[in-house]
Backbone bond lengths (Angstrom), bond angles and torsions (degrees), N, CA, C in turn:
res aa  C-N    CA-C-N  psi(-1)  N-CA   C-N-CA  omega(-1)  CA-C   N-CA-C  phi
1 X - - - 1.448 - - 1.536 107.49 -
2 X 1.363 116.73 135.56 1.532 107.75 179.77 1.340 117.35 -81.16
3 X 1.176 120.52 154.16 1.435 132.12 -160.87 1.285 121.67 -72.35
4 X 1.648 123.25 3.79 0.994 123.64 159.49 1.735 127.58 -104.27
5 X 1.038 90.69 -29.42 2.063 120.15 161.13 1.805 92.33 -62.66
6 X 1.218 148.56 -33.91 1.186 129.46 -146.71 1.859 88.91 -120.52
7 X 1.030 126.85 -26.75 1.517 123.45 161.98 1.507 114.98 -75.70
8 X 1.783 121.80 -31.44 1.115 108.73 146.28 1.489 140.18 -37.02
9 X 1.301 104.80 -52.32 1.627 130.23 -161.63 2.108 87.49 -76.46
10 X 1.190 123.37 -72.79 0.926 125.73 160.12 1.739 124.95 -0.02
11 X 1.494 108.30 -81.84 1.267 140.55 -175.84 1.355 95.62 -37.18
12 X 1.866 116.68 -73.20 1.057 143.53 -157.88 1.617 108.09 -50.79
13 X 1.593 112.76 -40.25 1.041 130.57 -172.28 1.534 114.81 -67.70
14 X 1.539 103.39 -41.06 1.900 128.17 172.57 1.472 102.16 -50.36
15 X 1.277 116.41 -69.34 1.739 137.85 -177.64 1.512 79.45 -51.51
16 X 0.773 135.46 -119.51 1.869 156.88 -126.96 1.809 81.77 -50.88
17 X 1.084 154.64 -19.78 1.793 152.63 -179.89 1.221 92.31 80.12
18 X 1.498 142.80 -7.47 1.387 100.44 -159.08 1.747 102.10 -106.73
19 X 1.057 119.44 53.15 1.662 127.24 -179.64 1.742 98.74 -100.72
20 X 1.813 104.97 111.42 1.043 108.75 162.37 0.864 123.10 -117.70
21 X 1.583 119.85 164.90 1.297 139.79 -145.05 1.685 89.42 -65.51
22 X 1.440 142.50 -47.75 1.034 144.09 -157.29 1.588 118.79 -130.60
23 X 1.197 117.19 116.41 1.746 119.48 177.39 1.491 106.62 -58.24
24 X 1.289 109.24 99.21 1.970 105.72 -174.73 1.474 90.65 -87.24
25 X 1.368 134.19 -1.60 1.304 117.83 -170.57 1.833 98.25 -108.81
26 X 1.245 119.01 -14.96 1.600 141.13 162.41 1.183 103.02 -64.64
27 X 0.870 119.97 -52.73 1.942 130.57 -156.66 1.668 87.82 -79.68
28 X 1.365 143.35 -58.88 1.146 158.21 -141.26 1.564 118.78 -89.15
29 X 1.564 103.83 -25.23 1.361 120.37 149.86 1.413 117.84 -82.82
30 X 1.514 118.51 -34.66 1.817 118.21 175.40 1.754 96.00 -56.39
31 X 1.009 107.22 -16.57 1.771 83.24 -155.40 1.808 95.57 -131.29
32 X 1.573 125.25 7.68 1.284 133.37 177.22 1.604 109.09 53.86
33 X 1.009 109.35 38.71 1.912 124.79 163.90 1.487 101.62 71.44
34 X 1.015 110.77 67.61 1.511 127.56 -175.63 1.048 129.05 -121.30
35 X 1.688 121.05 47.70 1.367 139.06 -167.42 1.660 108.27 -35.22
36 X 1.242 129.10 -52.51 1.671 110.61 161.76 1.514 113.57 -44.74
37 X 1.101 106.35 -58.85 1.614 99.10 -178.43 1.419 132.00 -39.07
38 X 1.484 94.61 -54.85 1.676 118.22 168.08 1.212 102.76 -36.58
39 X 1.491 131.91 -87.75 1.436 163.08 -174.09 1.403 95.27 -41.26
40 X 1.125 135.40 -40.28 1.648 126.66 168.43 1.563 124.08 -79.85
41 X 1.265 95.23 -5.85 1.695 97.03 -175.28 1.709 94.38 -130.25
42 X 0.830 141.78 24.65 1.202 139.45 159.85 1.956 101.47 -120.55
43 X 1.467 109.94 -20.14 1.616 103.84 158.83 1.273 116.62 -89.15
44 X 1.707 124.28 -26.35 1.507 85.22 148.36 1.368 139.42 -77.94
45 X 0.937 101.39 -22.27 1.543 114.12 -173.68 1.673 104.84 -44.19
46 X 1.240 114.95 -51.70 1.551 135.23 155.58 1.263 105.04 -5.80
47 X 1.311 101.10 -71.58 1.508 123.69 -118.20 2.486 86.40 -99.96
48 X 1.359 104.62 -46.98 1.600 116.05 169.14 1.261 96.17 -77.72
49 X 1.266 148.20 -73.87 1.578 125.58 -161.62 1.573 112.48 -23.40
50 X 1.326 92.62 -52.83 2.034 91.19 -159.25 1.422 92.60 -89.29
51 X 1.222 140.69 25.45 1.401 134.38 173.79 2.010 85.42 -106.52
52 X 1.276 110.84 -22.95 1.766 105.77 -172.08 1.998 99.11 -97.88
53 X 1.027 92.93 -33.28 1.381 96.57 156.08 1.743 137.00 -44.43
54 X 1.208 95.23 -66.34 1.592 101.78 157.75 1.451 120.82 -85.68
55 X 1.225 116.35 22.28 1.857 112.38 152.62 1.322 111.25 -79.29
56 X 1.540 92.75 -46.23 1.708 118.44 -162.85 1.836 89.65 -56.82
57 X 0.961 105.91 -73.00 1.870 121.94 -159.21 1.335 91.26 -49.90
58 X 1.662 135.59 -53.84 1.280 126.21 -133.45 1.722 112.16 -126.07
59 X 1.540 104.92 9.31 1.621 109.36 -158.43 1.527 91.02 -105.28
60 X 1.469 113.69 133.99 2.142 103.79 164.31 0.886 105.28 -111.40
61 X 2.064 132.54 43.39 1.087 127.36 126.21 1.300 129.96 -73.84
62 X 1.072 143.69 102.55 1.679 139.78 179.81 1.301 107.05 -53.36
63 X 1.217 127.27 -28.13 1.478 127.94 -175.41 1.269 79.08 -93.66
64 X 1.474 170.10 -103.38 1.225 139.41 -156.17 1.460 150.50 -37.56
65 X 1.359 99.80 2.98 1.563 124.79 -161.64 1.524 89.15 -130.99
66 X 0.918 127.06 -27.61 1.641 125.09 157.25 1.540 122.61 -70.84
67 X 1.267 112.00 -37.55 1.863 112.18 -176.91 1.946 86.81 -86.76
68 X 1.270 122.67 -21.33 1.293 103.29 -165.08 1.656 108.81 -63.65
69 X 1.728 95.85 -55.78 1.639 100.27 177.78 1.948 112.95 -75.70
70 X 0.949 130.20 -6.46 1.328 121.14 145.94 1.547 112.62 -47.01
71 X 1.238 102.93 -63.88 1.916 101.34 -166.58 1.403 104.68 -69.94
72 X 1.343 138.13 -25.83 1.617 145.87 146.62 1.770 101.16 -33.11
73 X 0.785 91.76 -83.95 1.952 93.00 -178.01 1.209 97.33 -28.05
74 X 1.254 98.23 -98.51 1.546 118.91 179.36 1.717 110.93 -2.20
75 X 1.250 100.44 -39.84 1.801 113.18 -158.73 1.329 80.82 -71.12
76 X 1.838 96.49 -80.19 1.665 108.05 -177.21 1.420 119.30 -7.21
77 X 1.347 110.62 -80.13 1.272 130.09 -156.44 2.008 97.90 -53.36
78 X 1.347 113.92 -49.65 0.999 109.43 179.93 1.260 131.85 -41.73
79 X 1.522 109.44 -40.61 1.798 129.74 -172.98 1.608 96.28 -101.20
80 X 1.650 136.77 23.49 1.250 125.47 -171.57 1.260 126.73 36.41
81 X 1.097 115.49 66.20 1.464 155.15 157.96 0.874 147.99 -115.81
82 X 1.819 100.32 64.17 1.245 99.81 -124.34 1.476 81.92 -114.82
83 X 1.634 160.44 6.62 1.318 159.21 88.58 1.725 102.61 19.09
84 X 1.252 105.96 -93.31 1.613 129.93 161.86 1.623 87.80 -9.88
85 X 1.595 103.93 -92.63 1.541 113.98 -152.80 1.913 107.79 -49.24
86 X 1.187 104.12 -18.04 1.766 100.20 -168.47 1.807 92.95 -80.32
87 X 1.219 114.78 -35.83 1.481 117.83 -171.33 1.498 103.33 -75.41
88 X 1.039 106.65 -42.20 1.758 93.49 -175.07 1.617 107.92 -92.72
89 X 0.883 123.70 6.06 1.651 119.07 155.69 1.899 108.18 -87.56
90 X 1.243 122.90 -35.18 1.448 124.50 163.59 1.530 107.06 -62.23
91 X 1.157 129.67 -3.65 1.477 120.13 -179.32 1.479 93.70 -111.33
92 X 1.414 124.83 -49.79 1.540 110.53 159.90 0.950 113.98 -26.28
93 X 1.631 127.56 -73.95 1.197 126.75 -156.44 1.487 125.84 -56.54
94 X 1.371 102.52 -35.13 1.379 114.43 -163.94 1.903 102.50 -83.40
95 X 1.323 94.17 -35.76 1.370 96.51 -173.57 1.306 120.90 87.99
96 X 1.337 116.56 -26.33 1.859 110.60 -170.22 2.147 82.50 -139.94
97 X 1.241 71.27 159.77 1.559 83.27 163.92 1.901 114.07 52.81
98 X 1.341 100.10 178.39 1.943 109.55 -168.35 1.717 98.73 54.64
99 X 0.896 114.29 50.66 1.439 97.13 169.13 1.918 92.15 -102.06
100 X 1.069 134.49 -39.46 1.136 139.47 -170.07 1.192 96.46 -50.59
101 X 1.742 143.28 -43.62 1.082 125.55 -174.95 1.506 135.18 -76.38
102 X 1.170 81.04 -19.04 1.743 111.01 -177.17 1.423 110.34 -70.69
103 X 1.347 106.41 -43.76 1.375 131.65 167.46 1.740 119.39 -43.24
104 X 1.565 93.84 -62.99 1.900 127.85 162.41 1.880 107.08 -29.87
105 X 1.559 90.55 -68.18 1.572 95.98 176.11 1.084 116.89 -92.84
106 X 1.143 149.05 8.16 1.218 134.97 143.00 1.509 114.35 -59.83
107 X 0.884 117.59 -61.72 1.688 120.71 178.36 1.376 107.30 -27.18
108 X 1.933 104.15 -67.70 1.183 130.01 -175.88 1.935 104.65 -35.52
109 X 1.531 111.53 -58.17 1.311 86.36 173.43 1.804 131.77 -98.24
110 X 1.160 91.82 11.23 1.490 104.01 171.82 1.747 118.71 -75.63
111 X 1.151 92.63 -22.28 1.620 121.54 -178.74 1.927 100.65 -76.81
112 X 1.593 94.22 -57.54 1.471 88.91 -177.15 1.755 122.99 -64.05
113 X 1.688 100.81 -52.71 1.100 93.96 161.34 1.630 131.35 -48.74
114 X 1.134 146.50 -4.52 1.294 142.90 174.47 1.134 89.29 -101.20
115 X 1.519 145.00 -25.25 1.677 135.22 -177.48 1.908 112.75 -64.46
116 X 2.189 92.88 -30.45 1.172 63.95 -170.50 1.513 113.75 -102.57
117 X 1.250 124.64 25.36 1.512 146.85 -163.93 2.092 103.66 -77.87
């Protein structure tokens, strides 16, 4: 999707409230409606996010703070998280700095996922 169509789609989603932290209907096709499945890969997901989390925050390799939020995306995107995944590819990119936000939404869906447990 091009990157201005997908901040559209985004935006629209912010305005209208109903943008959640996690695509349960994304997640539900990754795993063909497989509520064990789900529930095991959204506890790890848990459990590795904040292990890529504290590379990012705490590593003074830049090339380690770069593969960290790669495999964050990567994660994200997998469990439709895909908020998450846009922020931690902007911290790739940038290389320094936005980690605080990344941080922000991570919680944000770490929070949800335990809401819906």
């Amino acid at each position: 999707m091009p990157m201005a169509l997908k901040r559209d789609v985004v935006e629209a989603r912010q305005r209208e409230g109903n943008a959640k932290p996690v695509d349960l209907v994304h997640l539900g096709n990754q795993t063909q409606g497989d509520e064990a499945l789900e529930a095991e890969i959204l506890s790890m997901f848990k459990a590795q996010s904040q292990i890529y989390m504290k590379m990012m925050l705490n590593s003074c390799d830049v090339t380690n703070r770069i593969r960290a939020a790669h495999s964050l995306k990567g994660a994200a995107r997998g469990i439709g998280a895909f908020d998450l995944a846009d922020r931690a590819e902007e911290v790739e990119a940038v290389r320094h700095g936005g980690y605080e936000d990344v941080e922000a939404e991570l919680n944000r869906v770490i929070e949800y996922i335990e809401q819906l447990g």
